[in-house]
LOKELO-752255 format. One record per atom (N, C-alpha, C): chain; x, y, z; residue number from 1. Coordinates in Angstrom, 1 decimal, padded with zeros to 4 digits, always signed. Example, Ala and Ser with C-alpha at 12.3 -4.5 7.8 and 13.67 -1.06 7.14 Angstrom:
<rs>
+-------+--------+--------+--------+-------+
: zamar :   east :  north :     up : mivex :
+-------+--------+--------+--------+-------+
:     A : +013.2 : -005.7 : +007.8 :     1 :
:     A : +012.3 : -004.5 : +007.8 :     1 :
:     A : +013.2 : -003.3 : +007.8 :     1 :
:     A : +012.8 : -002.2 : +007.1 :     2 :
:     A : +013.7 : -001.1 : +007.1 :     2 :
:     A : +012.9 : +000.0 : +007.9 :     2 :
+-------+--------+--------+--------+-------+
</rs>
This chain:
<rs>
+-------+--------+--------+--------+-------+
: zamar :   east :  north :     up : mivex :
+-------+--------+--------+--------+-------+
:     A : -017.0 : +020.7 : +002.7 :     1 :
:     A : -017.1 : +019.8 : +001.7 :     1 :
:     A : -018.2 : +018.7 : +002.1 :     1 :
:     A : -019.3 : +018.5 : +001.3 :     2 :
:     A : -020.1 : +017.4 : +001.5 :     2 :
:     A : -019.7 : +016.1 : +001.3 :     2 :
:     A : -020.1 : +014.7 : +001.9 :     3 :
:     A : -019.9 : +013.3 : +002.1 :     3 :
:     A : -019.4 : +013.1 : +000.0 :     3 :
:     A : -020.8 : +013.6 : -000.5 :     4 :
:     A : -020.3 : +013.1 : -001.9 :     4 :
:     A : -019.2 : +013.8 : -002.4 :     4 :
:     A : -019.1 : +014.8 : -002.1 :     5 :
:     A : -017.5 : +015.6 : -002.9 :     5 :
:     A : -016.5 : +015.2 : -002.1 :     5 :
:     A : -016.3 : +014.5 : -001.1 :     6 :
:     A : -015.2 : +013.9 : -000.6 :     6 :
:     A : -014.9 : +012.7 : -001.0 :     6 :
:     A : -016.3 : +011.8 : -001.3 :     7 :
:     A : -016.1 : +010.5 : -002.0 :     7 :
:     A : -015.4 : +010.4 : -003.6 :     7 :
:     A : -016.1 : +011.2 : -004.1 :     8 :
:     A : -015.8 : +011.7 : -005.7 :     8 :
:     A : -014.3 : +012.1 : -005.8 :     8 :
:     A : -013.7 : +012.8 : -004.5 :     9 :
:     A : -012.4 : +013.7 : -004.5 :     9 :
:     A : -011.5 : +011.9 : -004.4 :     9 :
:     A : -011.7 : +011.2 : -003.6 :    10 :
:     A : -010.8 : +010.2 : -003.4 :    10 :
:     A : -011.2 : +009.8 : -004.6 :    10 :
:     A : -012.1 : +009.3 : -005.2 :    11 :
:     A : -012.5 : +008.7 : -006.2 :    11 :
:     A : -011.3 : +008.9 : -007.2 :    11 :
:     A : -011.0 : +010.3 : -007.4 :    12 :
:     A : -010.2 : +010.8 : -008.4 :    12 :
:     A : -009.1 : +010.5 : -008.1 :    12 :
:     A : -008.2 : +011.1 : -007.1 :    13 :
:     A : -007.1 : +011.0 : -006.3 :    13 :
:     A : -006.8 : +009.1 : -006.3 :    13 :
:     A : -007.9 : +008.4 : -006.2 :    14 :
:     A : -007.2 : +006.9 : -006.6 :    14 :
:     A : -006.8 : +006.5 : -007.7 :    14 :
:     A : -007.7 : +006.9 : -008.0 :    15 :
:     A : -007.8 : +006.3 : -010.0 :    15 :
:     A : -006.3 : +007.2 : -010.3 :    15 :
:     A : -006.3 : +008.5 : -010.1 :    16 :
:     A : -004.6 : +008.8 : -010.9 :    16 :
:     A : -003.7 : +008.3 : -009.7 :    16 :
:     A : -003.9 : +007.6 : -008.8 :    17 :
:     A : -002.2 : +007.2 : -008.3 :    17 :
:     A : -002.4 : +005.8 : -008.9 :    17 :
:     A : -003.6 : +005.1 : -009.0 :    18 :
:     A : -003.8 : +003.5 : -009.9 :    18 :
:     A : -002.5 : +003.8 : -010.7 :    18 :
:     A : -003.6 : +005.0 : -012.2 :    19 :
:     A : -003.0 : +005.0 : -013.3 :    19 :
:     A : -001.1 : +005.8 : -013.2 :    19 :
:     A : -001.2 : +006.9 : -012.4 :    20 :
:     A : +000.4 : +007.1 : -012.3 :    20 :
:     A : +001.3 : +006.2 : -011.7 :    20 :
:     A : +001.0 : +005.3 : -011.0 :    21 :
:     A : +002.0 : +004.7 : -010.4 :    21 :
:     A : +001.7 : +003.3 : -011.1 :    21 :
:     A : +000.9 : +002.8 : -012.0 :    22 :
:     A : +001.4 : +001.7 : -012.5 :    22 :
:     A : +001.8 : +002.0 : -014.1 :    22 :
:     A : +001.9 : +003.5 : -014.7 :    23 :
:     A : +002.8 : +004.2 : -016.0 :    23 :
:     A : +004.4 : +004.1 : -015.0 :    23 :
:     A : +004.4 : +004.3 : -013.8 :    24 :
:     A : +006.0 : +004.7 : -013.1 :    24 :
:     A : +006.6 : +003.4 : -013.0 :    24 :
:     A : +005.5 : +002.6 : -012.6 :    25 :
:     A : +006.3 : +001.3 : -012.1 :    25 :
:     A : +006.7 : +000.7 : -013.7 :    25 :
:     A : +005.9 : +000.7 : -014.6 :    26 :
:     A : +006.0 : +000.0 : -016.3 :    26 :
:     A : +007.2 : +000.9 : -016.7 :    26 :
:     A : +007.7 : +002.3 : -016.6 :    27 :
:     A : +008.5 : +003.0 : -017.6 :    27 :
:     A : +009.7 : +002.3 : -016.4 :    27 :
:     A : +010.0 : +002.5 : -015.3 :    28 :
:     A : +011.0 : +002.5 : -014.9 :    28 :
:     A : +011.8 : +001.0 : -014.4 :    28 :
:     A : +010.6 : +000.0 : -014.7 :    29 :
:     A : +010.7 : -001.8 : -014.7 :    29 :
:     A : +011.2 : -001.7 : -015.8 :    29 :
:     A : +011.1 : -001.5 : -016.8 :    30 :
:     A : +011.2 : -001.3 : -018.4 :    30 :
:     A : +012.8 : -001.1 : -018.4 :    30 :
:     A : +013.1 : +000.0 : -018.3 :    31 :
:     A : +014.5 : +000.6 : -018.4 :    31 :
:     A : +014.9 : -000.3 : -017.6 :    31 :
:     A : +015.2 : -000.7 : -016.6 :    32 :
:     A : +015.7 : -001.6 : -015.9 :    32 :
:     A : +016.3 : -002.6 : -016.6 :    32 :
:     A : +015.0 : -003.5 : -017.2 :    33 :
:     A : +014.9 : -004.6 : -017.5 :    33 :
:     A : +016.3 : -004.3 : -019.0 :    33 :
:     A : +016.3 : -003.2 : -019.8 :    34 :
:     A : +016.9 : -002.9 : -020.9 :    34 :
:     A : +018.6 : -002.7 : -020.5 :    34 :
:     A : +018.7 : -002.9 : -019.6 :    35 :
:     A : +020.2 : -002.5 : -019.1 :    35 :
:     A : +021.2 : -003.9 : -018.9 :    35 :
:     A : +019.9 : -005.0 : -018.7 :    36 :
:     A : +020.6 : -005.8 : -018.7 :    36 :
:     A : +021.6 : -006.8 : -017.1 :    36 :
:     A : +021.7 : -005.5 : -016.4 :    37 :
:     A : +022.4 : -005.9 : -015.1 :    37 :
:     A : +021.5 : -006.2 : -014.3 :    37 :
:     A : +021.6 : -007.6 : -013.6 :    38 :
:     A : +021.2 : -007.8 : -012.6 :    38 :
:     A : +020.7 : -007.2 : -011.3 :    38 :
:     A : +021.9 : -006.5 : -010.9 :    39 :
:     A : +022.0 : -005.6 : -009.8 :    39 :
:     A : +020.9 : -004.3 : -009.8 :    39 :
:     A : +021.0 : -004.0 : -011.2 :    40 :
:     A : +020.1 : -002.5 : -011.6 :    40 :
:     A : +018.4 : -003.3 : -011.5 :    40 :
:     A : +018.5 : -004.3 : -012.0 :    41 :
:     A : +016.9 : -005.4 : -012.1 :    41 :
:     A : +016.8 : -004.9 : -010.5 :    41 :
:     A : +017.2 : -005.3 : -009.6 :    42 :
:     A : +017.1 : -006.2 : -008.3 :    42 :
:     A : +017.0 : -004.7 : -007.9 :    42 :
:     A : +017.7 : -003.9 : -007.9 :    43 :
:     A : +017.6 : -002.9 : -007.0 :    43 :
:     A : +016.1 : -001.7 : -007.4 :    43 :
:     A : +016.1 : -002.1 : -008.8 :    44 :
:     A : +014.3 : -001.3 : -009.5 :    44 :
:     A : +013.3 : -001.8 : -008.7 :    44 :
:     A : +014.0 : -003.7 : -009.0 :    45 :
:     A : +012.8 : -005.0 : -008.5 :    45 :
:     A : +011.8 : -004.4 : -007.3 :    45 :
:     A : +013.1 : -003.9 : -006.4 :    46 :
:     A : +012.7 : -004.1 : -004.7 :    46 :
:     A : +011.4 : -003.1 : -004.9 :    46 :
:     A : +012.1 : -001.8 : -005.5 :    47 :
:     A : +011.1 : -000.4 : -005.3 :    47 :
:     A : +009.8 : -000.6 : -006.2 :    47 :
:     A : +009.8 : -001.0 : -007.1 :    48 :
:     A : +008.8 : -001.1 : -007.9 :    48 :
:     A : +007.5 : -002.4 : -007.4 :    48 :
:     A : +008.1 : -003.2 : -006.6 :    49 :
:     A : +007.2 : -004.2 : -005.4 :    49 :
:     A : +006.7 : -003.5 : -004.4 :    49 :
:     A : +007.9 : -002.4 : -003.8 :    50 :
:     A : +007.0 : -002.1 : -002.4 :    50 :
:     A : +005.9 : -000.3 : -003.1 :    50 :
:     A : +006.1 : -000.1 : -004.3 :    51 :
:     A : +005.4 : +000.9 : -005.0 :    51 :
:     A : +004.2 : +000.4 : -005.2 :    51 :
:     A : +003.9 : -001.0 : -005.4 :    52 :
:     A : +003.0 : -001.6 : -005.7 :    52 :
:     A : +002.0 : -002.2 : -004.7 :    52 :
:     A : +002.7 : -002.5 : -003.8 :    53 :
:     A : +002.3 : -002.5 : -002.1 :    53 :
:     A : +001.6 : -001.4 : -001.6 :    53 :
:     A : +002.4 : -000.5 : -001.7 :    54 :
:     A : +002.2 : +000.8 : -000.7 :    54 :
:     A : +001.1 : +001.4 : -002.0 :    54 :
:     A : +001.3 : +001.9 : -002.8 :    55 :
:     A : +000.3 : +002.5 : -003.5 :    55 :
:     A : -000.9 : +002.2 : -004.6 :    55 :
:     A : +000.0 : +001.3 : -005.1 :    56 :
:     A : -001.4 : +000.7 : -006.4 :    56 :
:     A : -002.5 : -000.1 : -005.1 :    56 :
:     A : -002.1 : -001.2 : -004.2 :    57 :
:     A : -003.2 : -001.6 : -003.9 :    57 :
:     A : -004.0 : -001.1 : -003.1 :    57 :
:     A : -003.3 : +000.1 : -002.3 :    58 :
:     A : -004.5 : +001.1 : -001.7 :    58 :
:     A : -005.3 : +001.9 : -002.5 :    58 :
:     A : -005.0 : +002.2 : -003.6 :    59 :
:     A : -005.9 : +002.4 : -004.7 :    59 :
:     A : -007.3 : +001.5 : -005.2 :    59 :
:     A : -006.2 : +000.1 : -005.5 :    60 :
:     A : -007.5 : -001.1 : -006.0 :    60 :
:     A : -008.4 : -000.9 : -005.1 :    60 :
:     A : -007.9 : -001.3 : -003.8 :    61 :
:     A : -009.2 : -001.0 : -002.6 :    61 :
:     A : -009.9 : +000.3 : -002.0 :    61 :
:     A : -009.5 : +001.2 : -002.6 :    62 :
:     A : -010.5 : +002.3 : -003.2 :    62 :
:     A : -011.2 : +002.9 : -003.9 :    62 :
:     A : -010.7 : +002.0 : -005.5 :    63 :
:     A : -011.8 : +002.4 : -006.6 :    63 :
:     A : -013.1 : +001.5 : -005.9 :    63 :
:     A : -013.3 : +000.7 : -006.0 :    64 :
:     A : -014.7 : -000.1 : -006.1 :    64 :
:     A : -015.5 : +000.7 : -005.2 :    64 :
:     A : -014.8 : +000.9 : -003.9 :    65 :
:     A : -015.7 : +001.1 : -002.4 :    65 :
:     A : -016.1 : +002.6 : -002.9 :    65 :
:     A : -015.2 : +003.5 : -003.6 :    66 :
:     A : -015.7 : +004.9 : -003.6 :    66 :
:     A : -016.6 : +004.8 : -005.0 :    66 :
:     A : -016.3 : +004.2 : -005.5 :    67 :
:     A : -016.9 : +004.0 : -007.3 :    67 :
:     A : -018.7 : +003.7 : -007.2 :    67 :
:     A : -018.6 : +002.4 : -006.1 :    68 :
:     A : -020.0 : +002.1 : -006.4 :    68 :
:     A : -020.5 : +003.2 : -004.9 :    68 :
:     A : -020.0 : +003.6 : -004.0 :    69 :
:     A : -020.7 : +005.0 : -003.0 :    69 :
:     A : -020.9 : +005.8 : -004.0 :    69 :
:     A : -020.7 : +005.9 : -005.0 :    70 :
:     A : -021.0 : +007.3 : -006.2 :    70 :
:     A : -022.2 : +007.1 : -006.6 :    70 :
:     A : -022.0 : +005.4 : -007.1 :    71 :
:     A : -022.8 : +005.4 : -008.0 :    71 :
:     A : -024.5 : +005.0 : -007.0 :    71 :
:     A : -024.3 : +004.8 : -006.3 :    72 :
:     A : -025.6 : +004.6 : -005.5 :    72 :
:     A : -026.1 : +005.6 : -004.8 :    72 :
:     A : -025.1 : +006.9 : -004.7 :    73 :
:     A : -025.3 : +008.2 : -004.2 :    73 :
:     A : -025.9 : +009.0 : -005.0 :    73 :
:     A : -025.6 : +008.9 : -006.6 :    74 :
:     A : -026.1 : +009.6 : -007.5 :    74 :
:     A : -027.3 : +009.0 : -008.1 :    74 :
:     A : -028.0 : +007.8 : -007.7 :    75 :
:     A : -028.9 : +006.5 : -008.5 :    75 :
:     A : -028.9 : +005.7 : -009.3 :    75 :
:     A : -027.4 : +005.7 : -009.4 :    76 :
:     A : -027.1 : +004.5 : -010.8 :    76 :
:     A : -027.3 : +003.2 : -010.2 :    76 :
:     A : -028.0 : +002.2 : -011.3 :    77 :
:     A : -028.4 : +001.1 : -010.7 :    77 :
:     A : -027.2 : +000.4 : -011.1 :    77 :
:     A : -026.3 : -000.6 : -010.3 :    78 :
:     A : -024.7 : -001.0 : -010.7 :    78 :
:     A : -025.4 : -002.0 : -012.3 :    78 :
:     A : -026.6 : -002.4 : -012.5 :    79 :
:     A : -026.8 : -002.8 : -013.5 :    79 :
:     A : -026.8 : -001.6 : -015.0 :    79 :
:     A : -026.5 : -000.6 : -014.8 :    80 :
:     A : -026.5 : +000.3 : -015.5 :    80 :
:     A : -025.5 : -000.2 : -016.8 :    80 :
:     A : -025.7 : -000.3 : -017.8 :    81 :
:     A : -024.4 : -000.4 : -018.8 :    81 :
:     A : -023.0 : -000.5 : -018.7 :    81 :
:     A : -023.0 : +000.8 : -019.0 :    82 :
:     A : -021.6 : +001.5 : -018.4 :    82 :
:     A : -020.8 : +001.3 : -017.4 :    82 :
:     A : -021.4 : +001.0 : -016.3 :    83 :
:     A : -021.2 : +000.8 : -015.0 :    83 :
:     A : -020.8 : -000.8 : -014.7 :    83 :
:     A : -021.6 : -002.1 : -015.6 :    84 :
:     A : -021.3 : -002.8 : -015.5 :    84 :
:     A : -020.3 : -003.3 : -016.5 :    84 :
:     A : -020.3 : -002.6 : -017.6 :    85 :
:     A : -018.4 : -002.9 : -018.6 :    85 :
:     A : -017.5 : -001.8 : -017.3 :    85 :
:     A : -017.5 : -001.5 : -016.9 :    86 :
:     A : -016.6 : -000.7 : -016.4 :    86 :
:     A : -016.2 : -001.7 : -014.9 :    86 :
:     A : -017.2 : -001.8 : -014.1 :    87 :
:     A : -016.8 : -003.3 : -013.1 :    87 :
:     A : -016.5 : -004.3 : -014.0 :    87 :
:     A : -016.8 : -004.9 : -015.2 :    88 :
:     A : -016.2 : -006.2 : -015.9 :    88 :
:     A : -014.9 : -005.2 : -015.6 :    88 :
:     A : -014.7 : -004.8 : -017.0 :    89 :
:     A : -013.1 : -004.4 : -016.5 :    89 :
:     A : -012.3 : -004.1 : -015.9 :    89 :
:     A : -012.5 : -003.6 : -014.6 :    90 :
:     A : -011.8 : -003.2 : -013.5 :    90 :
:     A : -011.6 : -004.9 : -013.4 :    90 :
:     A : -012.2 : -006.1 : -013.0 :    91 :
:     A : -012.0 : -007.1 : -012.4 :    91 :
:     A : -011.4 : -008.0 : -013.1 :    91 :
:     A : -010.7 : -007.3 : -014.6 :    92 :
:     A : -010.0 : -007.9 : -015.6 :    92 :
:     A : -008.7 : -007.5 : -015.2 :    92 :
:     A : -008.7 : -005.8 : -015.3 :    93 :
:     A : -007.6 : -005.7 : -014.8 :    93 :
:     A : -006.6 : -006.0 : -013.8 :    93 :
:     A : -007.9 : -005.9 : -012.8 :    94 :
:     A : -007.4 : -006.5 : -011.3 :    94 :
:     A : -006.3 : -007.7 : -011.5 :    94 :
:     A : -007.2 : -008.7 : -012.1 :    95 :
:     A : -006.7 : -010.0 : -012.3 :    95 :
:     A : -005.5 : -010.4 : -013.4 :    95 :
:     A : -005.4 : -009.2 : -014.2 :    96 :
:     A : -003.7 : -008.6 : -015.1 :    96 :
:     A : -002.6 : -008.7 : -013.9 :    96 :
:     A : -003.4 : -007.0 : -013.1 :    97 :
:     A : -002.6 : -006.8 : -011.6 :    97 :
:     A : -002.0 : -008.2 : -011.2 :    97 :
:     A : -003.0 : -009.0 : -010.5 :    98 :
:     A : -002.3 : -009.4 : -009.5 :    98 :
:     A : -001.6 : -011.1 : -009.9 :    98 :
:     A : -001.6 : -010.9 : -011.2 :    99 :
:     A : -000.4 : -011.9 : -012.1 :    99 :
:     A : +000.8 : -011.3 : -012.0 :    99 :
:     A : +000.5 : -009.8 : -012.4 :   100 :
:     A : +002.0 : -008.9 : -012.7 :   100 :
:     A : +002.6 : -008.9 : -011.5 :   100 :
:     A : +002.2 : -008.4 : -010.2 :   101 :
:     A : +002.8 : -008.2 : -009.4 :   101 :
:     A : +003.4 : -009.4 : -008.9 :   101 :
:     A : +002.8 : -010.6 : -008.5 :   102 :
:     A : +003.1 : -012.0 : -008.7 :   102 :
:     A : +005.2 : -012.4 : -009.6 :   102 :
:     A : +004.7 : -011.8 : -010.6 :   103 :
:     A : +005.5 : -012.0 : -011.5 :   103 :
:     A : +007.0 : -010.8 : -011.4 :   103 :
:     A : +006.6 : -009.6 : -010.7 :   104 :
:     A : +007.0 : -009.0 : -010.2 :   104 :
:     A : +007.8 : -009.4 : -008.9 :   104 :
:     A : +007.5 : -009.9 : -008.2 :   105 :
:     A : +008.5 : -010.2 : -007.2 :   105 :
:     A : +009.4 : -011.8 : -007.3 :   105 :
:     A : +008.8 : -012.7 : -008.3 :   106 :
:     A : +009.7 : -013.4 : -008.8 :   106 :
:     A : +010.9 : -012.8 : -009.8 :   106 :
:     A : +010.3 : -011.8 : -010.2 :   107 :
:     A : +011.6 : -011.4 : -010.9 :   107 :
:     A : +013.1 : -010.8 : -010.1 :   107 :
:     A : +012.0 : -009.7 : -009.5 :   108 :
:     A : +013.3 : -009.3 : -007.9 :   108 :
:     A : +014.1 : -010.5 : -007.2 :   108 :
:     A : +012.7 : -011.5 : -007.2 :   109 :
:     A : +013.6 : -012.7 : -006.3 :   109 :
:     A : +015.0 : -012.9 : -007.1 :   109 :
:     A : +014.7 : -013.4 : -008.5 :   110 :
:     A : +016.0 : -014.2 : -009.1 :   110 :
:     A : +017.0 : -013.2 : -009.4 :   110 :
:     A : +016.9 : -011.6 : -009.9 :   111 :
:     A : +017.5 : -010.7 : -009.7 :   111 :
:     A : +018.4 : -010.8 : -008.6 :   111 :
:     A : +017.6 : -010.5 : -007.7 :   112 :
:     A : +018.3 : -010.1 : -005.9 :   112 :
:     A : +019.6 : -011.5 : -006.2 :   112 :
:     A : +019.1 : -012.7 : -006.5 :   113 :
:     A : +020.0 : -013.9 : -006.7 :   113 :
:     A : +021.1 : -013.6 : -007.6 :   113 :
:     A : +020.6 : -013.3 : -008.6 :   114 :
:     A : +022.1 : -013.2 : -009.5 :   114 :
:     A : +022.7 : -012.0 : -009.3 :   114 :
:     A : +022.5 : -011.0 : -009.0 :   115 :
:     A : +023.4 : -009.8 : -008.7 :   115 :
:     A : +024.2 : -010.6 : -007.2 :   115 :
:     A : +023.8 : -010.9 : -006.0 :   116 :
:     A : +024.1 : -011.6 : -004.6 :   116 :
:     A : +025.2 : -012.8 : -005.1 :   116 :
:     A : +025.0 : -013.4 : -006.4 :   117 :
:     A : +025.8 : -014.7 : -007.0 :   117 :
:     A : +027.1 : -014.1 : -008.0 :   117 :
:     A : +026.6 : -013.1 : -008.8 :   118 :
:     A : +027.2 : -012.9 : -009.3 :   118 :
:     A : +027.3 : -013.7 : -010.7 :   118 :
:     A : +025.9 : -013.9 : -010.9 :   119 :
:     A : +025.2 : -014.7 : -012.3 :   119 :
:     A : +024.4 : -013.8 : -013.2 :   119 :
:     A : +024.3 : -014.9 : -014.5 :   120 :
:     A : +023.3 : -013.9 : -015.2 :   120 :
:     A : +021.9 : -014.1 : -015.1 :   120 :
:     A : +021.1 : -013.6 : -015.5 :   121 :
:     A : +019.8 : -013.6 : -015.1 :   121 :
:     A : +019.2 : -014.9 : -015.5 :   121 :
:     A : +018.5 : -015.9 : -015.0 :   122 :
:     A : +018.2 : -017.3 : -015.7 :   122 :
:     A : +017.3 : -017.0 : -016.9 :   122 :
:     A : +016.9 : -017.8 : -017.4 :   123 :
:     A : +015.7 : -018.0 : -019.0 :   123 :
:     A : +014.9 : -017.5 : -018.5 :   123 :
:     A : +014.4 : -018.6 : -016.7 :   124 :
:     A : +013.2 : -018.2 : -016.7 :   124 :
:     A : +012.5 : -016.8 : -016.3 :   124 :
:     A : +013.6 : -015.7 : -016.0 :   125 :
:     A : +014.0 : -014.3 : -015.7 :   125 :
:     A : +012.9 : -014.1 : -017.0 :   125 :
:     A : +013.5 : -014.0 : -017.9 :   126 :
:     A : +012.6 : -013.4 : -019.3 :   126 :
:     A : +011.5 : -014.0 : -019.7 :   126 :
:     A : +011.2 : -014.9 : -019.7 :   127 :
:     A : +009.4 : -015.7 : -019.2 :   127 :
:     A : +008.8 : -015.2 : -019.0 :   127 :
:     A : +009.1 : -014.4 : -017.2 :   128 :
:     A : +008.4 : -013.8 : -016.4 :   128 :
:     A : +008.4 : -012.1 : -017.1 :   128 :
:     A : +009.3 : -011.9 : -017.5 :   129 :
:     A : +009.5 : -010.0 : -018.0 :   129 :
:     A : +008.3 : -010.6 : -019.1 :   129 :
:     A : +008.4 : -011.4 : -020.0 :   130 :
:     A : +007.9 : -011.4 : -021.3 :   130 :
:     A : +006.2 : -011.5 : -021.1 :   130 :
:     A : +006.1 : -012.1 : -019.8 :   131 :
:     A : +004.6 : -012.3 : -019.6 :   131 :
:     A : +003.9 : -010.6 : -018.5 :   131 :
:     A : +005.3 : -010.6 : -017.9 :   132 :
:     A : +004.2 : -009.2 : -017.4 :   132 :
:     A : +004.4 : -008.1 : -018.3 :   132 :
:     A : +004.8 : -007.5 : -019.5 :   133 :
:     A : +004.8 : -006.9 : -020.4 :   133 :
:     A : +003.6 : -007.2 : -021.0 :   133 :
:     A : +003.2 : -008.4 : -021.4 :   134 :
:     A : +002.3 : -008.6 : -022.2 :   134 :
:     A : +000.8 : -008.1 : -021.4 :   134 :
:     A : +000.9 : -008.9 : -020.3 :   135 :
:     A : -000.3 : -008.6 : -019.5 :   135 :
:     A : -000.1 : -006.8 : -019.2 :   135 :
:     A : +000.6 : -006.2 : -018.9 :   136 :
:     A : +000.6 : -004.7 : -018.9 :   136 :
:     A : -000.3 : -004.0 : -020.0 :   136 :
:     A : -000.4 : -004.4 : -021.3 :   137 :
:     A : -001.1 : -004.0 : -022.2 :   137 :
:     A : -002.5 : -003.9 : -022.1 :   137 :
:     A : -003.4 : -005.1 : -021.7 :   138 :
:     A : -004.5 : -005.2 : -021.5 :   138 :
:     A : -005.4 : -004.6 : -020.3 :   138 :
:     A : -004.3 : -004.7 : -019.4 :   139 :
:     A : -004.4 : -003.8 : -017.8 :   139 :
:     A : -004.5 : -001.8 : -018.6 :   139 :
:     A : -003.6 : -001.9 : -018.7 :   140 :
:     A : -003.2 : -000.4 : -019.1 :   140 :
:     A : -004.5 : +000.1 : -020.1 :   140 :
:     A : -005.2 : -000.8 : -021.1 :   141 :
:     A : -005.8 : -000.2 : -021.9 :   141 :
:     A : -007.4 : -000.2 : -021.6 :   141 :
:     A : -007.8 : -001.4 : -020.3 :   142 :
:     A : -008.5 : -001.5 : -019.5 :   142 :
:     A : -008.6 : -000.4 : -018.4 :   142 :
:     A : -007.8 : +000.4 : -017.9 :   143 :
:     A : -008.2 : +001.3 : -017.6 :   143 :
:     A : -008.7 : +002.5 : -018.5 :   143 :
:     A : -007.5 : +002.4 : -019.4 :   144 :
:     A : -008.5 : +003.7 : -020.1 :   144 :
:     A : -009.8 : +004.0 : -020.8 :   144 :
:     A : -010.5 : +003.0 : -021.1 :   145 :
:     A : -011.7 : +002.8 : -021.3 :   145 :
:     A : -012.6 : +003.1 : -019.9 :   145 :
:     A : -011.8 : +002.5 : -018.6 :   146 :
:     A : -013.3 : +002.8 : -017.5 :   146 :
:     A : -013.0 : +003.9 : -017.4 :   146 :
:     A : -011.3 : +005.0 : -017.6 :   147 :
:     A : -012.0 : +006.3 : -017.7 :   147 :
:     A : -012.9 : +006.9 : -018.8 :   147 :
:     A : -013.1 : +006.6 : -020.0 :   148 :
:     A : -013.9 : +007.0 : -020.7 :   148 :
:     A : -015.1 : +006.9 : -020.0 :   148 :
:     A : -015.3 : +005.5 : -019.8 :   149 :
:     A : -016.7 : +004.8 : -019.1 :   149 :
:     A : -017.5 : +006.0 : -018.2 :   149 :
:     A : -016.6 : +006.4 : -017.3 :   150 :
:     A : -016.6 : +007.2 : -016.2 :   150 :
:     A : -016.9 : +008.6 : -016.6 :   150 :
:     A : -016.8 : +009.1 : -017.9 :   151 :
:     A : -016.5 : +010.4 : -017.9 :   151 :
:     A : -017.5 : +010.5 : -018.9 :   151 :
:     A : -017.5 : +009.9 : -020.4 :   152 :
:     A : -018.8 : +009.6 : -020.9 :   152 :
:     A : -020.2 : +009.2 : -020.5 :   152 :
:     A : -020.2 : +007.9 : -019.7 :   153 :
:     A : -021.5 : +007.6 : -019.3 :   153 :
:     A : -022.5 : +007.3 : -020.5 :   153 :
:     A : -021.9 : +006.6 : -021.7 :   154 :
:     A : -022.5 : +006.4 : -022.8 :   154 :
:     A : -023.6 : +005.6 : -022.2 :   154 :
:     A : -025.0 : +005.7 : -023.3 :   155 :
:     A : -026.4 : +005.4 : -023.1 :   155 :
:     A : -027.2 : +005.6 : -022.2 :   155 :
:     A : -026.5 : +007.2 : -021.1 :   156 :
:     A : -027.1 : +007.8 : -020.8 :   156 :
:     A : -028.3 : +008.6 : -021.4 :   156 :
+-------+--------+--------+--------+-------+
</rs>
């Protein structure tokens, strides 16, 4: 296998653990959150933080590095169109990311608290769900555009 079909191969292999593991972490935060119990929150909370740890961000810091080795391997100028809505959005999403996850371990925090207490979830519990739900949408739909981006190559 040559340097570029190895780059291209992780290339791929990041982008679907990005996109499968932040659909796993959303369906299974989700159910969680619909149950109601603390304990079920807190015990999702933990896995769906270190899911996010361990694999989404070794992802983030492999799209760019392998993305723009492509694109400079193949001759795309990063000023190219496509290339540059596709870096705008990655660095939108990013910045969805790294509120969610944020938001994400405040939530485990006060979870881990009220299952440990034996309380219900505070107000500000659903604040935090309410706002990383919302930001999930723009993240999630921002990727799928840079895979268009990526696969189209419109104004080529």
């Amino acid at each position: 296998m040559n340097l570029y079909l190895l780059i291209k191969w992780l290339h791929i292999i990041s982008s679907t653990v990005l996109f499968g593991t932040g659909a796993g972490i959303a369906f299974f935060f989700v159910r969680a959150q619909r149950t109601g119990d603390a304990r079920i929150i807190a015990a999702v909370g933990r896995e769906v933080v270190l899911a996010d740890f361990v694999f989404t961000a070794t992802a983030v810091i492999l799209q760019p590095l392998t993305g723009i080795a492509l694109a400079l391997m193949r001759g795309y100028p990063l000023s190219t169109s496509w290339l540059g809505v596709s870096i705008a959005l990655y660095i939108l999403v990013g910045c969805c990311w790294l509120h969610v996850v944020w938001l994400q371990i405040r939530m485990r925090d006060l979870a881990i608290d009220a299952a440990h207490n034996s309380l219900a979830l505070p107000i500000v519990y659903q604040v935090y769900y309410r706002r990383w739900f919302a930001l999930g949408w723009p993240a999630f739909i921002g990727v799928l555009v840079i895979f268009y981006l990526m696969v189209a190559k419109p104004g080529m």
